[in-house]
C-alpha positions in Angstrom: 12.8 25.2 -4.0 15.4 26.7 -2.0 17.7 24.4 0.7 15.3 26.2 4.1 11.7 25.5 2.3 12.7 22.3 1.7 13.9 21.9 4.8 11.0 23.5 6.3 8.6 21.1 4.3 10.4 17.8 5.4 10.0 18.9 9.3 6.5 19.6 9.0 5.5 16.6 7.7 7.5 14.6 10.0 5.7 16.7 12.9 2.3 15.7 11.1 3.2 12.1 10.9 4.0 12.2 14.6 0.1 13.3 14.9 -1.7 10.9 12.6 0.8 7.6 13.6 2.8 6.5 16.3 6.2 6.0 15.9 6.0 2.0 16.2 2.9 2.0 13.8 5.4 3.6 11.1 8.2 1.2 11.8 5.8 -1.8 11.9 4.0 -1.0 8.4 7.8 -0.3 7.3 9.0 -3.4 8.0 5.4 -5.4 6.7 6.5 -3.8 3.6 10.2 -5.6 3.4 8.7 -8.3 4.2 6.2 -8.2 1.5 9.4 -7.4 -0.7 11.3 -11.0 0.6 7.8 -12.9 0.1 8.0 -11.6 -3.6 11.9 -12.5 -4.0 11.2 -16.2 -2.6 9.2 -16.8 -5.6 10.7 -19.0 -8.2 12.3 -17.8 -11.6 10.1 -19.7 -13.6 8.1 -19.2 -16.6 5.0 -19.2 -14.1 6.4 -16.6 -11.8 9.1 -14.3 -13.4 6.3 -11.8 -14.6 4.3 -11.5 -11.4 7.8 -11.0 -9.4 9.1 -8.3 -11.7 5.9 -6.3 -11.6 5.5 -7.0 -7.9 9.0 -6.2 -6.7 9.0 -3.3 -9.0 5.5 -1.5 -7.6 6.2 -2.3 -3.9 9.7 -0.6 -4.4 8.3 2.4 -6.2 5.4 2.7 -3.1 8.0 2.3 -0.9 10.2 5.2 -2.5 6.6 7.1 -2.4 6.5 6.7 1.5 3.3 4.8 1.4 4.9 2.2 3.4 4.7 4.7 6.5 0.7 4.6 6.1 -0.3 1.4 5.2 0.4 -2.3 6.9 1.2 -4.8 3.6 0.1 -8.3 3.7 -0.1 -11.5 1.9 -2.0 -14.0 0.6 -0.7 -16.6 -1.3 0.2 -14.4 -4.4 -2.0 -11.4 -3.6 -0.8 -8.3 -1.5 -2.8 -6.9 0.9 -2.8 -3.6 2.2 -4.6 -2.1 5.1 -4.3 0.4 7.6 -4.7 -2.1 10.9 -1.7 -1.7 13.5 -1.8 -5.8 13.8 -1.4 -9.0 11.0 -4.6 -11.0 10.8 -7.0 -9.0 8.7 -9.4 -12.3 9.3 -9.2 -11.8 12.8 -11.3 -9.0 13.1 -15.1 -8.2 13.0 -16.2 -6.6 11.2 -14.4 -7.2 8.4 -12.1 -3.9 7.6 -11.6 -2.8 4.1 -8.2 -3.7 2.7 -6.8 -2.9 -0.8 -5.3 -6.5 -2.8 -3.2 -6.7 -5.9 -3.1 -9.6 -7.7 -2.9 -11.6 -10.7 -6.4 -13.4 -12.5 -7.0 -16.6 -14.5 -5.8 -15.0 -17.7 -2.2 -13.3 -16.0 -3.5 -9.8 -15.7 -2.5 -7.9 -13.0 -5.5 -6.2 -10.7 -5.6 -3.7 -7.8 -9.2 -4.7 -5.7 -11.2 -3.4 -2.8 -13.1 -5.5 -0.7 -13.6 -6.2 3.1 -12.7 -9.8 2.8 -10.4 -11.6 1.3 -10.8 -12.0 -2.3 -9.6 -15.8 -2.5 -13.3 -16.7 -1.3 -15.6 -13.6 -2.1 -15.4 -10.9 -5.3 -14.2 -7.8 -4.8 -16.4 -4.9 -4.0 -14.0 -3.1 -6.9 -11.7 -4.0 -9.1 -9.4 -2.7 -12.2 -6.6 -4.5 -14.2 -3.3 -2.5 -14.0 -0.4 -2.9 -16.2 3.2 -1.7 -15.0 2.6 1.8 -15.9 -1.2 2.6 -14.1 -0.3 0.1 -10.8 1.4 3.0 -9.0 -1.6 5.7 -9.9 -4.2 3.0 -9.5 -3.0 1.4 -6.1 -2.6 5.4 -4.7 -6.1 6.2 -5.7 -7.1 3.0 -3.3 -5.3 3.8 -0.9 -5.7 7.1 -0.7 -9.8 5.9 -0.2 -9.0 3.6 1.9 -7.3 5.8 4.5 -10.6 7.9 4.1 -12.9 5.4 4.8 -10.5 4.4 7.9 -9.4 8.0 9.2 -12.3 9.9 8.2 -10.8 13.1 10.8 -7.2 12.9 9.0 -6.3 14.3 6.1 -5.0 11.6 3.2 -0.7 11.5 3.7 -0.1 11.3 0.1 -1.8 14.6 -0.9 -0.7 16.2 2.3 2.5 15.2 1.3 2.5 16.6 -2.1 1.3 20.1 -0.9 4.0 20.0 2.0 6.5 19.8 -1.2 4.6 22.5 -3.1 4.7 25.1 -0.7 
């Protein structure tokens, strides 16, 4: 792709992002994203832990490197990460409920991305599929991606948008 398309690509989607969020939405879900990141890093390097962090730190950094930190608000909840697409913290807050993706980690140590509209600490998820490092990414896009359908219904899904913007 020569240097203009590409440029050409990059300033449409940055005019399209301007008309699906506000500015201050994209910096807020930014930053709930690094702080996801430091949450992860404050775990301990323990036999416990070391597993979890690696594979958390890893998948937020390659969803970050994906953009999907521009689209989504990231959460926490003890270990689990939440992700939704709510302007404010404090999923619980609200009513109803709104759907929110979680990864997290089972009984046994295997790693899960879930849907539900509550938090999965005290209900099951609605869905749920075990992940290892190389699905997560694939996995967590495909519940995102549903998730921004079932919470912008009129607005086309930024990651596929963002792939045909690079194909044209």
């Amino acid at each position: 792709m020569d240097d203009l398309r590409v440029y050409q690509a990059l300033a449409l989607r940055a005019i399209l992002i301007c008309d699906m969020i506000a500015p201050q939405v994209i910096e807020s879900n930014k930053a709930s994203w690094a702080n996801v990141a430091q949450f992860v890093e404050r775990f301990p390097e323990n036999d416990t832990w070391r597993a979890w962090k690696v594979f958390m730190s890893a998948l937020i950094q390659a969803c970050i490197n994906v953009g999907l930190s521009e689209y989504f608000r990231a959460g926490t909840s003890m270990q689990h990460i939440i992700f939704s697409t709510s302007e404010q913290h404090g999923l619980e807050n609200f009513s109803p409920s709104p759907p929110r993706v979680t990864i997290g980690r089972d009984s046994k140590s295997e790693m899960f991305v879930a849907w539900s509209h509550s938090n999965i600490w005290f209900n099951e998820p609605e869905r749920r599929e075990f992940v290892t490092a190389e699905t997560a990414l694939p996995v967590l896009r495909t519940y995102l991606a549903a998730l921004w359908r079932e919470t912008h219904p009129m607005e086309p899904v930024p990651q596929l948008q963002k792939l045909f913007l690079l194909l044209r």
